[in-house]
Structures are given as structure tokens and as C-alpha cells.
Legacy VTK file of the C-alpha trace (Angstrom):
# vtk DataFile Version 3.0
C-alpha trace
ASCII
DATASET POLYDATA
POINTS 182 float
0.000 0.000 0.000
2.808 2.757 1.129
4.765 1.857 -1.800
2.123 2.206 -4.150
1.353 5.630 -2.750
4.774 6.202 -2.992
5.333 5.991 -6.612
2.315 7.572 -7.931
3.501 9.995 -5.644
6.819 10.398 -6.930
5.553 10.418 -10.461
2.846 13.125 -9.730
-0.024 11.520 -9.250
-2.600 11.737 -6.966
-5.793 9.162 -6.100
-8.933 9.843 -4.701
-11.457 7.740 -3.634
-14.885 8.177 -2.037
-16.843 4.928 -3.025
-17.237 2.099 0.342
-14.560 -1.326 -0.278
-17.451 -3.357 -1.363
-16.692 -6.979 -1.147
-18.003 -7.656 -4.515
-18.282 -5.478 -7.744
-16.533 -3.802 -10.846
-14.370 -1.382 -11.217
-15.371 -0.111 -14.720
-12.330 1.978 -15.621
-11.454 4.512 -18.723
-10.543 6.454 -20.538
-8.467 3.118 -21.512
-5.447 4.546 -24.195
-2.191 3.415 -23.335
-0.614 -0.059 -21.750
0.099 2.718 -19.013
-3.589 2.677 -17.843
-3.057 -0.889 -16.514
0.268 0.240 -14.246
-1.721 3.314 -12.930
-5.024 1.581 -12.405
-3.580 -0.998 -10.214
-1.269 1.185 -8.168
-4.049 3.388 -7.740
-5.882 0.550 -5.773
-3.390 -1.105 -4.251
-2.480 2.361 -2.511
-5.572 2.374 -1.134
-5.224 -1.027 0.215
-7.820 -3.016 -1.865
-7.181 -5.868 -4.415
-9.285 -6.158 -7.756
-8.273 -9.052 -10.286
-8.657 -8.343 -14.171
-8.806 -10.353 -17.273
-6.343 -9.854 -20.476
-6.500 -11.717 -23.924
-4.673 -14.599 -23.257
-1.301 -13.270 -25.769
-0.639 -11.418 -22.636
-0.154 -14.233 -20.479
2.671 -15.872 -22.271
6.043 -16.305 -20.677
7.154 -14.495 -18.947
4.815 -11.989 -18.487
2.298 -14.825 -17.475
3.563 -15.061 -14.378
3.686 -11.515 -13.244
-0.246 -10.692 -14.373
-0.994 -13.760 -12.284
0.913 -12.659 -9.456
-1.157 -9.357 -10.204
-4.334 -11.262 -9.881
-5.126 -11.632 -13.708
-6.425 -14.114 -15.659
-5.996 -14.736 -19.535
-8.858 -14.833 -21.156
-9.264 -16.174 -24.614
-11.439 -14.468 -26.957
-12.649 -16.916 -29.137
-14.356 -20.979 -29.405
-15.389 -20.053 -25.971
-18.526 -22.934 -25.077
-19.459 -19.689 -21.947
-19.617 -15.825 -22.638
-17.446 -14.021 -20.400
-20.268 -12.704 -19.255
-21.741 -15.812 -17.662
-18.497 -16.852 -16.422
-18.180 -13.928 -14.093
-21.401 -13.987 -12.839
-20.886 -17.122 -11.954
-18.015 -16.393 -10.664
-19.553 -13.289 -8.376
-22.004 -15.879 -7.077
-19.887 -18.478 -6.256
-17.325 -15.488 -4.693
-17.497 -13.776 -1.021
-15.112 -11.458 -2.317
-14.346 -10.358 -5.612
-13.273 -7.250 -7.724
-12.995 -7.071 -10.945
-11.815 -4.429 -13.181
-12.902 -4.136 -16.725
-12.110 -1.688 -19.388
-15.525 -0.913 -21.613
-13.787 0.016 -24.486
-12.081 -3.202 -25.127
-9.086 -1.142 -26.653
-6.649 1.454 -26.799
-7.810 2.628 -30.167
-10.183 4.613 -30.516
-13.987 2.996 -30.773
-16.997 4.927 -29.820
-18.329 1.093 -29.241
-18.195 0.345 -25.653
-18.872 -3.052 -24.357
-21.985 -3.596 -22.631
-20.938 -6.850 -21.031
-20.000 -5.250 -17.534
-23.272 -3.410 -17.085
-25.272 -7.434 -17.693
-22.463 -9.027 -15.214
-23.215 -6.242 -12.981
-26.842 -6.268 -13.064
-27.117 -10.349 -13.145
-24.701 -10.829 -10.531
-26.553 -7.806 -7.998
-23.156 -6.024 -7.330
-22.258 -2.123 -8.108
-20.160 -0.780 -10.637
-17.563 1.467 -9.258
-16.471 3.975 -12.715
-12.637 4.727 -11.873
-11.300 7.563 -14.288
-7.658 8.565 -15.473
-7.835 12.240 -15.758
-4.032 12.933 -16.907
-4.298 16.471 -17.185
-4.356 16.904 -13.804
-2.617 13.347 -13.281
-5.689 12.450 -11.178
-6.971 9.384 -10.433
-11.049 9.457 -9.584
-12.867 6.409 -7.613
-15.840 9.138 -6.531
-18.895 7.647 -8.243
-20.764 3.684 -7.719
-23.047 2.866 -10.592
-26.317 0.592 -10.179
-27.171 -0.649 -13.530
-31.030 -0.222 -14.568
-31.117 -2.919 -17.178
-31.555 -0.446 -20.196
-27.986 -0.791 -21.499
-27.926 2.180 -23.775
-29.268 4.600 -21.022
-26.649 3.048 -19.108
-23.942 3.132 -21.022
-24.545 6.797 -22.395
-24.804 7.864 -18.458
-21.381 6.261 -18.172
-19.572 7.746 -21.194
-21.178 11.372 -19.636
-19.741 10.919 -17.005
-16.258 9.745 -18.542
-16.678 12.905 -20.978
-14.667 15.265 -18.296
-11.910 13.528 -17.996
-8.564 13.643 -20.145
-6.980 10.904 -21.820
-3.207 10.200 -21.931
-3.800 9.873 -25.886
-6.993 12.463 -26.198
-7.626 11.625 -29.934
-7.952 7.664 -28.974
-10.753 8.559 -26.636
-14.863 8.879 -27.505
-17.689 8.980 -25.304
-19.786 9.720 -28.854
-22.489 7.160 -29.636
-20.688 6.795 -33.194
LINES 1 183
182 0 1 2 3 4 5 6 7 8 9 10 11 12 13 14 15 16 17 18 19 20 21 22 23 24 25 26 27 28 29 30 31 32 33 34 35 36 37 38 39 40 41 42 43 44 45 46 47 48 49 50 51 52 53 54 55 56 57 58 59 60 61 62 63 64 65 66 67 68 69 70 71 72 73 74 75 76 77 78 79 80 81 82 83 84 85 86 87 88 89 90 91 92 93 94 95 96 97 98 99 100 101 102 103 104 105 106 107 108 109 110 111 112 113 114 115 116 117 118 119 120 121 122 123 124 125 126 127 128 129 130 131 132 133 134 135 136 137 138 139 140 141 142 143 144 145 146 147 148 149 150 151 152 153 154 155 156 157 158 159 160 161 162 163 164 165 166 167 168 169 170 171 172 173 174 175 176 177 178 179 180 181
């Protein structure tokens, strides 16, 4: 935890975080446009002293970096001839779970799509547990966990809540980031 804090720190950047440690939910985070998202996201929480797993395509997980995403808490997760959606898997998995945190990225890539994934808001809503949106904002090198998210079941009002909400914040890569519906 300290030497999380430390390094975000020492690089400038600071966390903030207003949303209860709930023992179960996601941690919908974005804007999502660098492989530097994943190192800031997760020494954001850990320097708050919580623990969230993730999942990665399953490239990712080959040697050696397997080993140090696992050690991370992440999972591979391979995209395709799949007999489960991911998205029954983790609920499932939320059910089954006493504790769990799982961070997601709706986006689904550091390019820019103005396509966000829905899957998160029907894991959310099947499985009962909040949505906590975590934001990079790196003008201000600001890290936000201030708002929890209860999914209504109407996906696109959902989603275009979300992406207004994600619509203040700044991008390391601003011209790889939409919250437009297209």
C-alpha cells in the first residue's frame, strides 16, 4: 500500500477515492489509451489497500509476463471458441465469490472505438453487485474512484450515463478517446 502511494507519488499523481470497499463489484475503468492505464489503475488501488483481479487476452499471459499478471491477480482470457460468454463466467463467478473485484475496461481497446462493451453493465446487473467507474484524468494526473453505478437494465441509457460521465476527464492519448455514440 505505502509503496504504491509512494510511486504515484513520486511520479505526480494523486488518487482519490470516495466509493465504500465493497466486497463484490466492478471497477469499470477509462478512458483506456495506453498499456500505461493498466500500471496506474492498479497502483491506484493497491495504494488504497484493496485488491481487484482483471482479465487480459490470453497473448498477454505468455512467458514471462504470465507469471507476473498472475501474481497481479489476472487471468488470460481467450477471446474466441469459448462454449461460456465471459459474461456468464463472471457472474458465476460473483455468485460463487465472497469477495471479488474485478476491473474491466468498456472500451475493449486502446484505439479509438466509440463502441463500448456492454458486457459489464449485464455481469453487474445479473450478478446484484455495483459498478464502481474509476477515471484517469491525466491532465491533472488524477486518479477518480468518486462515483458507484447501479445498472437499470436499459444498457444504452446506461452506457450513455457512463460515457457522460467519462466525458470530463482527459486521456493520456486524447484523440484515442470517444464517449460519442458513433
Amino acid at each position: 500500500m505505502g509503496f504504491s502511494r509512494f510511486l504515484l507519488r513520486i511520479f505526480g499523481w494523486k488518487v482519490t477515492c470516495t466509493v465504500p470497499d465493497y466486497p463484490k463489484c466492478i471497477i469499470c475503468v477509462a478512458p483506456h489509451t495506453s498499456n500505461m492505464d493498466f500500471v496506474l489503475g492498479k497502483l491506484a488501488y493497491m495504494s488504497i489497500g484493496r485488491k481487484a483481479g482483471f482479465l487480459m487476452k490470453e497473448s498477454w499471459f505468455r512467458w514471462p509476463l504470465g507469471y507476473f499478471f498472475r501474481a497481479l491477480g489476472g487471468g488470460p482470457w481467450a477471446r474466441k471458441n469459448q462454449k461460456l460468454s465471459l459474461v456468464d463466467v463472471l457472474v458465476e463467478r460473483f455468485k460463487e465469490s465472497d469477495e471479488l473485484a474485478i476491473a474491466i475496461t468498456p472500451e475493449g481497446t486502446r484505439s479509438r472505438t466509440a463502441k463500448w462493451h456492454t458486457g459489464f453493465l449485464e455481469i453487474a446487473r445479473q450478478a446484484g453487485v455495483p459498478i464502481t467507474l474509476g477515471a484517469f484524468d491525466f491532465k491533472d494526473k488524477h486518479i477518480h474512484l468518486e462515483k458507484t453505478f447501479i445498472p437499470t437494465g436499459d444498457n444504452e441509457a446506461d452506457m450513455r450515463a457512463i460515457k457522460d460521465y467519462y466525458s470530463q476527464f482527459t486521456a493520456k492519448y486524447p484523440e484515442k478517446f470517444s464517449t460519442e455514440d458513433n
